[in-house]
Gaussian input, Z-matrix of N, CA and C with variables (Angstrom, degrees):
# hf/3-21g

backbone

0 1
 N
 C     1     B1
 C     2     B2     1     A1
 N     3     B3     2     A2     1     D1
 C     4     B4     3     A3     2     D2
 C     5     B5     4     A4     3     D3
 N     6     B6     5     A5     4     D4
 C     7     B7     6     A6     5     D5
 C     8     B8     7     A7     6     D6
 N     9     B9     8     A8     7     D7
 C    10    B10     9     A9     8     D8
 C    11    B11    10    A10     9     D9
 N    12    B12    11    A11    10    D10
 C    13    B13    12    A12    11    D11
 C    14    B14    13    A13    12    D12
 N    15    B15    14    A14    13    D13
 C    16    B16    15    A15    14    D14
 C    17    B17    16    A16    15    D15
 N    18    B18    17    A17    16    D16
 C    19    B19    18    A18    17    D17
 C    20    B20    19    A19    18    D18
 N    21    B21    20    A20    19    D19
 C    22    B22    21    A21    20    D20
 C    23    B23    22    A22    21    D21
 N    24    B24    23    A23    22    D22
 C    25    B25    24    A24    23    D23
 C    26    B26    25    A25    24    D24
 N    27    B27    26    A26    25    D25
 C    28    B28    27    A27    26    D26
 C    29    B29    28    A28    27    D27
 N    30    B30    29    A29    28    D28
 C    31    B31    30    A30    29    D29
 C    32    B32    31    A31    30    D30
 N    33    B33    32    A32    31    D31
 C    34    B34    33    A33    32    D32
 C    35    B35    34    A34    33    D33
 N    36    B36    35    A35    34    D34
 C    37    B37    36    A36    35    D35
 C    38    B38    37    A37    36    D36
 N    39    B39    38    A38    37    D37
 C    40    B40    39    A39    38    D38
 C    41    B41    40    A40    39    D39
 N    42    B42    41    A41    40    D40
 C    43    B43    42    A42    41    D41
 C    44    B44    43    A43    42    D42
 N    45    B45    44    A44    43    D43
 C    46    B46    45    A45    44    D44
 C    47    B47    46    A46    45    D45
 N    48    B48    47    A47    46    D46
 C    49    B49    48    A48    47    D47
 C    50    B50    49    A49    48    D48
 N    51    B51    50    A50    49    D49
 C    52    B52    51    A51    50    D50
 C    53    B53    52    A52    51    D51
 N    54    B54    53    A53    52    D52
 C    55    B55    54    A54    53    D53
 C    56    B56    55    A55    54    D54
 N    57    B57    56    A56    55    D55
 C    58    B58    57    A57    56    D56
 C    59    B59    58    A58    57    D57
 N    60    B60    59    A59    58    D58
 C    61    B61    60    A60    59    D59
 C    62    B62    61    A61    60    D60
 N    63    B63    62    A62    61    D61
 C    64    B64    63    A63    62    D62
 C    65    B65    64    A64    63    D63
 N    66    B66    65    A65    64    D64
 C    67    B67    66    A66    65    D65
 C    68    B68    67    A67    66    D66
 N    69    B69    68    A68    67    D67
 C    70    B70    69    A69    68    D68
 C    71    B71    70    A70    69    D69
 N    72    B72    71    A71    70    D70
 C    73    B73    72    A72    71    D71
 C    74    B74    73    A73    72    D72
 N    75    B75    74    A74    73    D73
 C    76    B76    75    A75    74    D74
 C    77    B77    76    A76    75    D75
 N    78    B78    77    A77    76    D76
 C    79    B79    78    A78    77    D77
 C    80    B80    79    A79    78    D78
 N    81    B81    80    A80    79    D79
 C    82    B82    81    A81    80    D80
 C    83    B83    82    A82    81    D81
 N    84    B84    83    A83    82    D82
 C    85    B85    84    A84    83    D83
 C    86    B86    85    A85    84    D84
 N    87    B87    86    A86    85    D85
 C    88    B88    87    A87    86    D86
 C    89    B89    88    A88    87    D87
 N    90    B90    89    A89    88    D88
 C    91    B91    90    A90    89    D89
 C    92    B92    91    A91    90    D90
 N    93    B93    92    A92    91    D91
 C    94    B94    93    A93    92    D92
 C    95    B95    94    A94    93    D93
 N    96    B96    95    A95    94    D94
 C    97    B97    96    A96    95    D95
 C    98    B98    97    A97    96    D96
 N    99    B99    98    A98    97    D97
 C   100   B100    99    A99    98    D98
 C   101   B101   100   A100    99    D99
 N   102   B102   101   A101   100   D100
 C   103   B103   102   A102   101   D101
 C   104   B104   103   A103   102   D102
 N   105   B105   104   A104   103   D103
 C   106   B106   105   A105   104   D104
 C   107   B107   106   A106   105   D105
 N   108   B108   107   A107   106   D106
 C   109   B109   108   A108   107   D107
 C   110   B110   109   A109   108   D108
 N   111   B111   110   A110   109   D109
 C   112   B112   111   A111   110   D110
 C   113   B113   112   A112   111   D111
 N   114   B114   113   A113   112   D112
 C   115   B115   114   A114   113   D113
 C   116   B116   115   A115   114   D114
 N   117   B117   116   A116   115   D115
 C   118   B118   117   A117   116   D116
 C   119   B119   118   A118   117   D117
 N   120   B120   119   A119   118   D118
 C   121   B121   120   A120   119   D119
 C   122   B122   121   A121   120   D120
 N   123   B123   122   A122   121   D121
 C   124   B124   123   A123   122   D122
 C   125   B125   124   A124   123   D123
 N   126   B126   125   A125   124   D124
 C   127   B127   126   A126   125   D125
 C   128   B128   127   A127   126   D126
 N   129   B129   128   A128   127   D127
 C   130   B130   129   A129   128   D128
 C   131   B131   130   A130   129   D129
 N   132   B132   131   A131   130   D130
 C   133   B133   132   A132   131   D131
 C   134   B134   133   A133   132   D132
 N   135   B135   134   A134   133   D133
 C   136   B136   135   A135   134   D134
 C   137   B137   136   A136   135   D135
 N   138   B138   137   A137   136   D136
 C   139   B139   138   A138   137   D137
 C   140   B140   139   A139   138   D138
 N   141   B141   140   A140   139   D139
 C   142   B142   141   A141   140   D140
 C   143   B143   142   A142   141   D141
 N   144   B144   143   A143   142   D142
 C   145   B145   144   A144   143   D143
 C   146   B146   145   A145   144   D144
 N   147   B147   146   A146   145   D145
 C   148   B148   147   A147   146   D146
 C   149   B149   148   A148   147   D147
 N   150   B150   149   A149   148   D148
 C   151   B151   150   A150   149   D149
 C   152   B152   151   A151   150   D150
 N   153   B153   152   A152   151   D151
 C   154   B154   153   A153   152   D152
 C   155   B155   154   A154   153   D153
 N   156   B156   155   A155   154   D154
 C   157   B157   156   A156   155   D155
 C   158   B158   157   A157   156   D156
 N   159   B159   158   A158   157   D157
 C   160   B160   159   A159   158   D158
 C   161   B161   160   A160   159   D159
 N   162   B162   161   A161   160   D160
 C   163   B163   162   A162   161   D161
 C   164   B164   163   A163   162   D162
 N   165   B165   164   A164   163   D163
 C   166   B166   165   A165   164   D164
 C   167   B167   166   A166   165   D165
 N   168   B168   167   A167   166   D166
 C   169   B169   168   A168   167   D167
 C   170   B170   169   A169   168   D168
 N   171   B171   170   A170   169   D169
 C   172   B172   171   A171   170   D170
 C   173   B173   172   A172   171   D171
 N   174   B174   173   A173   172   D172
 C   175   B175   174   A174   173   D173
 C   176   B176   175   A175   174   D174
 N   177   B177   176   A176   175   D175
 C   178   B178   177   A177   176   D176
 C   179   B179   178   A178   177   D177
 N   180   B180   179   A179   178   D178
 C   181   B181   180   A180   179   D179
 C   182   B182   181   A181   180   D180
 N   183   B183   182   A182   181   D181
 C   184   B184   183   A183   182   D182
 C   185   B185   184   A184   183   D183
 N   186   B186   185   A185   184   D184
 C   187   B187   186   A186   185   D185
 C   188   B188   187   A187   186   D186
 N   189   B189   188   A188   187   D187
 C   190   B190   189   A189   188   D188
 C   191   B191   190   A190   189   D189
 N   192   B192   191   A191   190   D190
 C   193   B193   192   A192   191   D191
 C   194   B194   193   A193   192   D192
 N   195   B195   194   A194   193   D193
 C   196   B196   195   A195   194   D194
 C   197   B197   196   A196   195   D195
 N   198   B198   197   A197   196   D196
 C   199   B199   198   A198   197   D197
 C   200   B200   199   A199   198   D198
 N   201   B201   200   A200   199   D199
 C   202   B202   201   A201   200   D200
 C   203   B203   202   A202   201   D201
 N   204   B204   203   A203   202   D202
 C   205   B205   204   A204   203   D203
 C   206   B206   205   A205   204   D204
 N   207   B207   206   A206   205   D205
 C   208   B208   207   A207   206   D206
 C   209   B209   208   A208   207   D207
 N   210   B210   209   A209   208   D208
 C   211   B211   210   A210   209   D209
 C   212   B212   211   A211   210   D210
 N   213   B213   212   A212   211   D211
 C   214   B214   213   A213   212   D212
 C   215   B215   214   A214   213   D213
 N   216   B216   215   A215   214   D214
 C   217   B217   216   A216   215   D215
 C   218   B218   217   A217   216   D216
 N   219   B219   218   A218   217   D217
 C   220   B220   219   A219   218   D218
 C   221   B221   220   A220   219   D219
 N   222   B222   221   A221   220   D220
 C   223   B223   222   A222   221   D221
 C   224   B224   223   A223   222   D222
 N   225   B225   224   A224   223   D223
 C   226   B226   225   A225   224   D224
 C   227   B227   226   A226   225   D225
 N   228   B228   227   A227   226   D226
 C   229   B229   228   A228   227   D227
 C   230   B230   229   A229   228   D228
 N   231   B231   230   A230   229   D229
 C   232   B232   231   A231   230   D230
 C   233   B233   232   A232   231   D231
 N   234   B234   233   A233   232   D232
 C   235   B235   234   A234   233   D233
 C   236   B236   235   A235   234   D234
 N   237   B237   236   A236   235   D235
 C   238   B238   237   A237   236   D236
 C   239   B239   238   A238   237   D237
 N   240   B240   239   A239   238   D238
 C   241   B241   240   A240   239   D239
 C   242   B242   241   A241   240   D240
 N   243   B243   242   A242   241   D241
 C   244   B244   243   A243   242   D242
 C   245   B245   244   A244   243   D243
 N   246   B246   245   A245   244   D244
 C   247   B247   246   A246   245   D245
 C   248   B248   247   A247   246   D246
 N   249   B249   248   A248   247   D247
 C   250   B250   249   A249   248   D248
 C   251   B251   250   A250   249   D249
 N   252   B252   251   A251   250   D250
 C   253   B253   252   A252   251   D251
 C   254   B254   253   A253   252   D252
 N   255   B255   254   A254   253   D253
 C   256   B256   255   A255   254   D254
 C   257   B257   256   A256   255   D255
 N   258   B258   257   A257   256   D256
 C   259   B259   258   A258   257   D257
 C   260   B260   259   A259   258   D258
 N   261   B261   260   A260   259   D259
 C   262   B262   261   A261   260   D260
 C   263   B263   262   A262   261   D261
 N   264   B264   263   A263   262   D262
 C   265   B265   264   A264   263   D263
 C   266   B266   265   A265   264   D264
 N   267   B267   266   A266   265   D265
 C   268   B268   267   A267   266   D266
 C   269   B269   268   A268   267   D267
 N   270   B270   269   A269   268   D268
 C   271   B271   270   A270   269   D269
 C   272   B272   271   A271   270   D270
 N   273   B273   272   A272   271   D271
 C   274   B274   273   A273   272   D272
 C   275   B275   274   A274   273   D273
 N   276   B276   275   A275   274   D274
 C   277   B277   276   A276   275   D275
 C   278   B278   277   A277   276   D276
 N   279   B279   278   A278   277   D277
 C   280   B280   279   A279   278   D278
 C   281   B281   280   A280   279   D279
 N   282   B282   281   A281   280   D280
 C   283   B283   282   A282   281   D281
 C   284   B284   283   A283   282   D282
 N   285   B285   284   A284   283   D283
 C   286   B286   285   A285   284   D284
 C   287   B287   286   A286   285   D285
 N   288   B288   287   A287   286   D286
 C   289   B289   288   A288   287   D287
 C   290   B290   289   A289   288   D288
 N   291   B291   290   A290   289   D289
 C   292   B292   291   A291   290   D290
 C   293   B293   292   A292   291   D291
 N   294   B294   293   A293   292   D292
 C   295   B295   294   A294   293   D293
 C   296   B296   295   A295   294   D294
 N   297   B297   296   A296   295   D295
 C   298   B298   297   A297   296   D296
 C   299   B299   298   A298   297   D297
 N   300   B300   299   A299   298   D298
 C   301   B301   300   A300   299   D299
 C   302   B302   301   A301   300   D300
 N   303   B303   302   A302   301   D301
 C   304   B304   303   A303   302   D302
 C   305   B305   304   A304   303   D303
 N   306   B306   305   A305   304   D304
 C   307   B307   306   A306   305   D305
 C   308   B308   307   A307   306   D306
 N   309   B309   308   A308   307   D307
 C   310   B310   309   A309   308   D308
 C   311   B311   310   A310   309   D309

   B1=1.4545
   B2=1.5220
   B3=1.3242
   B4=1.6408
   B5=1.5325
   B6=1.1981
   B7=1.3498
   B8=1.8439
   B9=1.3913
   B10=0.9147
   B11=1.8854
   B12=1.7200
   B13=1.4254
   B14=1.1599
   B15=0.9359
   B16=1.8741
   B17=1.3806
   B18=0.9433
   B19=1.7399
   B20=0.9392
   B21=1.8794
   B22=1.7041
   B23=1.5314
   B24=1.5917
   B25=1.3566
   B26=1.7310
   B27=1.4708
   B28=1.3098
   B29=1.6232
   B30=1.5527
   B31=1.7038
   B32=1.6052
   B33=1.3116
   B34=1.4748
   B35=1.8537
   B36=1.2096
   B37=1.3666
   B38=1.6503
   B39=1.2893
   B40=1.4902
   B41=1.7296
   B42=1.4652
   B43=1.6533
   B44=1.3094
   B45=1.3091
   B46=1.5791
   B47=1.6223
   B48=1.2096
   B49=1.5606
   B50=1.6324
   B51=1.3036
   B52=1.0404
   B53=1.3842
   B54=1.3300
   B55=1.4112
   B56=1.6461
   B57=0.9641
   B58=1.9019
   B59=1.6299
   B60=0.9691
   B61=1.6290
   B62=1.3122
   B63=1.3717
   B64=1.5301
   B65=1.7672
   B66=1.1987
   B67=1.5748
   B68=1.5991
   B69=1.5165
   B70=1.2219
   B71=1.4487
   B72=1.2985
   B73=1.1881
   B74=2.1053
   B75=1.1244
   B76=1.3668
   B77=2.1434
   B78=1.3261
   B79=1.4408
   B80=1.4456
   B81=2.0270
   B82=1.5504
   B83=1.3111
   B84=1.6547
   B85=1.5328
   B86=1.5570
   B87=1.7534
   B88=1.5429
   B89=1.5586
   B90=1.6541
   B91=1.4448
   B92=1.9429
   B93=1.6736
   B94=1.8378
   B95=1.0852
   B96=0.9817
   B97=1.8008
   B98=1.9178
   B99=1.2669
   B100=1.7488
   B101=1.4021
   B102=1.1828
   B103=1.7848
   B104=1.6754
   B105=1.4402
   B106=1.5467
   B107=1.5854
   B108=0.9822
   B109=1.3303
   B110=1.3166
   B111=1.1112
   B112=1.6935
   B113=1.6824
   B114=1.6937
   B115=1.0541
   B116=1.5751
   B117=1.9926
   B118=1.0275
   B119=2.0068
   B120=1.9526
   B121=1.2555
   B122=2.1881
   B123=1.9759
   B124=1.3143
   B125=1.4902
   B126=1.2927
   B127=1.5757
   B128=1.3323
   B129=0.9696
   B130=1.4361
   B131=1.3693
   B132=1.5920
   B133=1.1849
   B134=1.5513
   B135=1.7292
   B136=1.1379
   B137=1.5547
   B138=1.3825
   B139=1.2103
   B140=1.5596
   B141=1.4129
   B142=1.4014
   B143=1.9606
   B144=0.9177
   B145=1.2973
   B146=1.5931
   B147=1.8619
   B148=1.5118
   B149=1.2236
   B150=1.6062
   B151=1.3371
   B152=2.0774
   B153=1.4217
   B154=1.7492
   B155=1.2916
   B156=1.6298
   B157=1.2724
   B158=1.2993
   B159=1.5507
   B160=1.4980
   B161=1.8913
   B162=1.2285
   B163=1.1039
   B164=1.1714
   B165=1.6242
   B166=0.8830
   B167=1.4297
   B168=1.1244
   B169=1.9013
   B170=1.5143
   B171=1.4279
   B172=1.2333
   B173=2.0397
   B174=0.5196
   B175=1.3831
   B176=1.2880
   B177=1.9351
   B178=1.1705
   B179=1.3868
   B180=1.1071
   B181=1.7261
   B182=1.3679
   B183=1.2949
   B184=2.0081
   B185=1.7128
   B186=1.3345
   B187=1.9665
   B188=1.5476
   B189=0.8054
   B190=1.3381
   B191=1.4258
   B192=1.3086
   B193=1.8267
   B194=1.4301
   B195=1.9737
   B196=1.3716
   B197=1.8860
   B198=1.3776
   B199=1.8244
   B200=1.9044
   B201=1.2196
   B202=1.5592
   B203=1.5337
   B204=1.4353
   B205=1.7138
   B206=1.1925
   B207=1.2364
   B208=1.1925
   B209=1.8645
   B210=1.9733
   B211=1.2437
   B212=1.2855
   B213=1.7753
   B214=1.3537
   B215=1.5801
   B216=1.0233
   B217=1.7733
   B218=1.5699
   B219=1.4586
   B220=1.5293
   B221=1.4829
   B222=0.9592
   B223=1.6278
   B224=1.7989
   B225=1.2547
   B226=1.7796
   B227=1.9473
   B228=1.4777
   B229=1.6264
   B230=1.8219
   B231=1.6107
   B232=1.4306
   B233=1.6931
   B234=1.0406
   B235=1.3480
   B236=1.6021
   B237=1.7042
   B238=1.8355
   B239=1.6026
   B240=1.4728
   B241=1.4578
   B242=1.7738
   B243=0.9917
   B244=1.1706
   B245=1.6975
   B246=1.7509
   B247=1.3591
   B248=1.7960
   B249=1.5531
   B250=0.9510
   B251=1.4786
   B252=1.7058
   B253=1.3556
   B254=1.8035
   B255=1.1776
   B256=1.6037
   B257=1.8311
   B258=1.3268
   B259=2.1909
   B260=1.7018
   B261=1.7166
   B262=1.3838
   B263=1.1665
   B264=1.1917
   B265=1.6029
   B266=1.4688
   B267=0.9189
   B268=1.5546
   B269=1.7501
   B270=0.8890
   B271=1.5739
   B272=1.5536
   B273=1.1792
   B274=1.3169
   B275=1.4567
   B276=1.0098
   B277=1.7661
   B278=1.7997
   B279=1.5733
   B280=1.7317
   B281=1.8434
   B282=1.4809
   B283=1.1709
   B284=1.7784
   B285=1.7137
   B286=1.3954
   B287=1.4932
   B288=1.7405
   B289=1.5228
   B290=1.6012
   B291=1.7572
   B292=1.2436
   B293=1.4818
   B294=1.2573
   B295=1.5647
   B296=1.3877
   B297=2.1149
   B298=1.6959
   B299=1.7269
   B300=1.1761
   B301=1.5999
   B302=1.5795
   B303=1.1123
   B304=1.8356
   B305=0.9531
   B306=1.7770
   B307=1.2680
   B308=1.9493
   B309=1.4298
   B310=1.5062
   B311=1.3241
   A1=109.53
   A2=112.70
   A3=115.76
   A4=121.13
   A5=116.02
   A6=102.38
   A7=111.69
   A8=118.40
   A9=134.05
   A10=112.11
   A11=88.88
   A12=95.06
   A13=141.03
   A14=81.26
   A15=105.80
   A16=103.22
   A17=134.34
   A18=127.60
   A19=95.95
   A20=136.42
   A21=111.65
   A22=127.99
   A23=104.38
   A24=113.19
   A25=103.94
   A26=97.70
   A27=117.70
   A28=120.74
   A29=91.17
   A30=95.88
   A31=105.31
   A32=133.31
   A33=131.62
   A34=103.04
   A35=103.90
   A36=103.73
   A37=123.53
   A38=110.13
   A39=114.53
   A40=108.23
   A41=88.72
   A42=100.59
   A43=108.76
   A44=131.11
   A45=115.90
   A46=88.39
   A47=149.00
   A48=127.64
   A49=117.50
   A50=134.03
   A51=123.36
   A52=99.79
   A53=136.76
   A54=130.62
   A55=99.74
   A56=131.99
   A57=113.70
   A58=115.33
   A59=118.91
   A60=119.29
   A61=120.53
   A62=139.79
   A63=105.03
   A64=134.83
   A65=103.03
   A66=121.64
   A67=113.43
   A68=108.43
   A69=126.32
   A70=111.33
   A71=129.05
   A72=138.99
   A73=104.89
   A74=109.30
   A75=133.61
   A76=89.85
   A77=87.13
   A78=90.85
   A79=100.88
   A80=117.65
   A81=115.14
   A82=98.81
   A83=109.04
   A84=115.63
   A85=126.45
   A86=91.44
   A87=105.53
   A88=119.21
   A89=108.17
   A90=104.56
   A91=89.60
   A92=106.23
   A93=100.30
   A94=98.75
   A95=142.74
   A96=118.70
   A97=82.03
   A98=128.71
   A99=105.35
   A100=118.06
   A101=107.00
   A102=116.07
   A103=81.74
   A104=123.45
   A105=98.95
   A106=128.71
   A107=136.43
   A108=156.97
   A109=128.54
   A110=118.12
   A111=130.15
   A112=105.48
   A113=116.12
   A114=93.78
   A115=169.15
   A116=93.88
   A117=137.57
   A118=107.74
   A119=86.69
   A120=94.69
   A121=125.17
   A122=85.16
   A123=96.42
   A124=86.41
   A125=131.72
   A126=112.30
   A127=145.05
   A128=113.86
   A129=109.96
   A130=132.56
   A131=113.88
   A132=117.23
   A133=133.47
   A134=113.50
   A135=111.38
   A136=152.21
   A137=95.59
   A138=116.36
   A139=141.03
   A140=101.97
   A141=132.58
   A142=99.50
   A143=132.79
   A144=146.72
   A145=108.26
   A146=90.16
   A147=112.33
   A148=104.85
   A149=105.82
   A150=139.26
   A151=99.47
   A152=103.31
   A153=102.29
   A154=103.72
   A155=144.93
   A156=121.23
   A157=124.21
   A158=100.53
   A159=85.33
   A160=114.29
   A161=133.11
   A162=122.77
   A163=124.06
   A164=117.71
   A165=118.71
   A166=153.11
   A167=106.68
   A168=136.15
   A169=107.07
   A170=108.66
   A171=94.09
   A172=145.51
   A173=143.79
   A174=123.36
   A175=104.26
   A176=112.30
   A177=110.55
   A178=137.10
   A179=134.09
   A180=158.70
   A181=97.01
   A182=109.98
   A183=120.19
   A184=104.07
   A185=82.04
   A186=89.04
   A187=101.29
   A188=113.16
   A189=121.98
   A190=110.03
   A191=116.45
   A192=132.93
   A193=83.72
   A194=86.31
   A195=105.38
   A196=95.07
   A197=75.02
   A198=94.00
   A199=105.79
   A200=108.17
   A201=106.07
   A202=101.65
   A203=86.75
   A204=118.25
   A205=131.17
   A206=155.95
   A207=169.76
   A208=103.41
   A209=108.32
   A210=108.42
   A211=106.88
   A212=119.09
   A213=97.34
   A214=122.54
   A215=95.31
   A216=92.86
   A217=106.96
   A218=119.52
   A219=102.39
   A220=158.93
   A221=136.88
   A222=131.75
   A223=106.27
   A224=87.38
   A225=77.15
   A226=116.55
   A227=91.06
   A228=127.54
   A229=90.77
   A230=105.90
   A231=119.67
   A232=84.73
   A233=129.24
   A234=133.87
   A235=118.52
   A236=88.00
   A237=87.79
   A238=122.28
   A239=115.25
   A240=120.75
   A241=94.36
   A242=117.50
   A243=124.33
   A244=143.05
   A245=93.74
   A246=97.07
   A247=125.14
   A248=121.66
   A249=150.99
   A250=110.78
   A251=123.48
   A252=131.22
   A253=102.01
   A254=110.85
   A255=102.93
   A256=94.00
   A257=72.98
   A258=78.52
   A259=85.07
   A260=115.59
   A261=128.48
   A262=104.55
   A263=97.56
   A264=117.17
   A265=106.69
   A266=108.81
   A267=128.35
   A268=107.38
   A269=126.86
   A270=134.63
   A271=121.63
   A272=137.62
   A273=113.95
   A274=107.97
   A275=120.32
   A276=107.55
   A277=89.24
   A278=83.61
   A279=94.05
   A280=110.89
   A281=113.19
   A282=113.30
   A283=121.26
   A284=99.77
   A285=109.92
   A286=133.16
   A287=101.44
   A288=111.21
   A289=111.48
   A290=111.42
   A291=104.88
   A292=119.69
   A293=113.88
   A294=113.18
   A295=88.68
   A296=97.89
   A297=92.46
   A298=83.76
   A299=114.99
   A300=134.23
   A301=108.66
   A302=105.82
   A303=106.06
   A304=111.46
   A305=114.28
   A306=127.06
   A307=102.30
   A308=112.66
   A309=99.51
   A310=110.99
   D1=149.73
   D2=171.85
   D3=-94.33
   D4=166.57
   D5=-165.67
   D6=-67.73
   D7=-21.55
   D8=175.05
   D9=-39.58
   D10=-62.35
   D11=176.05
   D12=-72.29
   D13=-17.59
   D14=174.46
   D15=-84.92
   D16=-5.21
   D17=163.41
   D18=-101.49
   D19=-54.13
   D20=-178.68
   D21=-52.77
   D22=-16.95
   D23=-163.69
   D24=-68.38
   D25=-43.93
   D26=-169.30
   D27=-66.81
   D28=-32.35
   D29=174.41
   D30=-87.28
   D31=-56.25
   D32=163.11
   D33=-21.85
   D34=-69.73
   D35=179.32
   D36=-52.81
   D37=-3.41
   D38=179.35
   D39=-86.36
   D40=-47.32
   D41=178.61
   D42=-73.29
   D43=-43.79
   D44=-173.88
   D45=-69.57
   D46=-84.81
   D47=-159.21
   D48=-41.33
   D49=-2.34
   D50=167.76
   D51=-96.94
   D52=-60.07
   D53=-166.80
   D54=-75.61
   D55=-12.25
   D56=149.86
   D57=-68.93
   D58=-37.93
   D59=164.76
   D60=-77.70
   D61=-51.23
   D62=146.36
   D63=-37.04
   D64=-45.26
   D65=175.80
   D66=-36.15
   D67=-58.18
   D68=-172.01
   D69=-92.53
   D70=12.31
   D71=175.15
   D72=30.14
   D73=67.96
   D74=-159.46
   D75=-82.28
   D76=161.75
   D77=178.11
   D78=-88.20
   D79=-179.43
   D80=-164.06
   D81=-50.54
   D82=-61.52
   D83=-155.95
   D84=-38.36
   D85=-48.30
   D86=179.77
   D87=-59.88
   D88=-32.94
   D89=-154.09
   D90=-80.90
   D91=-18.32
   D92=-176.84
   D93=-86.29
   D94=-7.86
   D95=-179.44
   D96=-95.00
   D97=-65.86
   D98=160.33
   D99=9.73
   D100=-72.15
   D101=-143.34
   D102=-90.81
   D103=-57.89
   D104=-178.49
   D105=-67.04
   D106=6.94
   D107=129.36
   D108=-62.19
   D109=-17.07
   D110=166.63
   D111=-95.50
   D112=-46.77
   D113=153.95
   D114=-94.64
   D115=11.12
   D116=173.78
   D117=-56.64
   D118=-35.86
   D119=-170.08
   D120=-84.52
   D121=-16.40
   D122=-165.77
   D123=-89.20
   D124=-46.04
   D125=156.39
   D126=-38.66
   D127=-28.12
   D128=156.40
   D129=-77.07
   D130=-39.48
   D131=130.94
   D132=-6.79
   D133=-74.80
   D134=152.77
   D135=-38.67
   D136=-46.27
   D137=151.14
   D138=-43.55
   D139=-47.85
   D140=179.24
   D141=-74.15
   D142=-41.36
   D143=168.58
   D144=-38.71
   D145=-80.26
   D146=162.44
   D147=-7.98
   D148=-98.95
   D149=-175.50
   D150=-22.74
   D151=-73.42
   D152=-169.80
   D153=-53.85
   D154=-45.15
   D155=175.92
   D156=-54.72
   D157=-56.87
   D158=-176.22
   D159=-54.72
   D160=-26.19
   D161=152.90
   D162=-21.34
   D163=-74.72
   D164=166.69
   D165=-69.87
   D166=4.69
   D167=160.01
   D168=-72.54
   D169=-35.41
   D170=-169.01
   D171=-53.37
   D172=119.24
   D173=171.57
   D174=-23.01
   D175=131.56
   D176=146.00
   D177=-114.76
   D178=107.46
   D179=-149.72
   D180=-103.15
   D181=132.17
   D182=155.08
   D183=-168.30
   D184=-172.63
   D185=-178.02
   D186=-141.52
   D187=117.53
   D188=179.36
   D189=-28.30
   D190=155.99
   D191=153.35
   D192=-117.35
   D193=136.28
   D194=-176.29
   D195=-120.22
   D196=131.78
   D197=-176.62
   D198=-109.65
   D199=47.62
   D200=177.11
   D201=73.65
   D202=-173.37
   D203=166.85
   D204=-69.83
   D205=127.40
   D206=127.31
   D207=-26.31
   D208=134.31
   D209=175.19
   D210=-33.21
   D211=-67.40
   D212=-167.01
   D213=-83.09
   D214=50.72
   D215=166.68
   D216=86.29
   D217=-30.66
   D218=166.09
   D219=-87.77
   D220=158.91
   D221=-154.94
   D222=-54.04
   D223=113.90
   D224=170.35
   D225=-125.08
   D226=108.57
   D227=-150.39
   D228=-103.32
   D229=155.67
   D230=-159.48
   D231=-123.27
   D232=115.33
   D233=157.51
   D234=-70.83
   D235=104.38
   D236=-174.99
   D237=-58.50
   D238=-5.95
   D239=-160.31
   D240=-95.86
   D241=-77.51
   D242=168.28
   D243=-51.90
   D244=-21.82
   D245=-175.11
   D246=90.74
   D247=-29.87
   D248=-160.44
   D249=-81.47
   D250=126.37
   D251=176.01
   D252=-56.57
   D253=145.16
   D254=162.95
   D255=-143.28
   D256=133.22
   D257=177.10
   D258=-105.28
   D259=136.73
   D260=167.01
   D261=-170.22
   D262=178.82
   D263=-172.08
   D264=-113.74
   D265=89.23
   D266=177.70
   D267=44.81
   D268=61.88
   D269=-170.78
   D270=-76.88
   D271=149.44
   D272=168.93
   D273=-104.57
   D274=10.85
   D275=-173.28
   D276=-142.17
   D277=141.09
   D278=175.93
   D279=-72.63
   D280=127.35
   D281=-170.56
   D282=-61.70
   D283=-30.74
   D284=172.22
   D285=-69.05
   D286=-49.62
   D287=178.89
   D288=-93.51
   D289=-30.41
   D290=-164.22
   D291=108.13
   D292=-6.67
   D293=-155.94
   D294=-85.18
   D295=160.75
   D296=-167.03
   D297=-88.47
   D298=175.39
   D299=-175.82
   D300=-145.52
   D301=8.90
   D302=163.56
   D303=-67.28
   D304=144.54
   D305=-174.22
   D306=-83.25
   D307=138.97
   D308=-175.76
   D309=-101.53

């Protein structure tokens, strides 16, 4: 699963445990351990959010894999961040993702 889904999973899963406990017209006790379990679930959720931004805040840093020359003569380098071919001429930033690729 991606992190994506794994947060929809978690919020879907918040709402189906509440509308099965209305559903089942459950006694108090049952329907609160329900609701703290639904929101056990939208917290993590939250969490999981958390977690992917700051992912994505992060600096992104790599060094190229160099896969030879390009027909016309230029560097054709494997961007470890992205995965992605980049043909350039000795570049410091990946043209696709952006990531810096300076040597430190």
């Amino acid at each position: 699963m991606t992190l994506d889904e794994v947060i929809k999973h978690c919020e879907e899963k918040a709402k189906e445990i509440r509308w099965q406990a209305l559903k089942e017209k459950m006694d108090i006790e049952d329907v609160a351990d329900c609701e703290e379990c639904a929101e056990e679930h939208e917290q993590l959720a939250e969490w999981l959010k958390d977690y992917k931004r700051l992912l994505e805040e992060r600096p992104r840093r790599g060094k190229w894999i160099y896969k030879g020359l390009s027909v016309s003569g230029l560097h054709r380098n494997l961007c470890p961040i992205c995965k992605q071919d980049v043909i350039s001429d000795r570049t410091n930033y990946c043209g696709n993702c952006g990531a810096d690729m300076r040597e430190r």
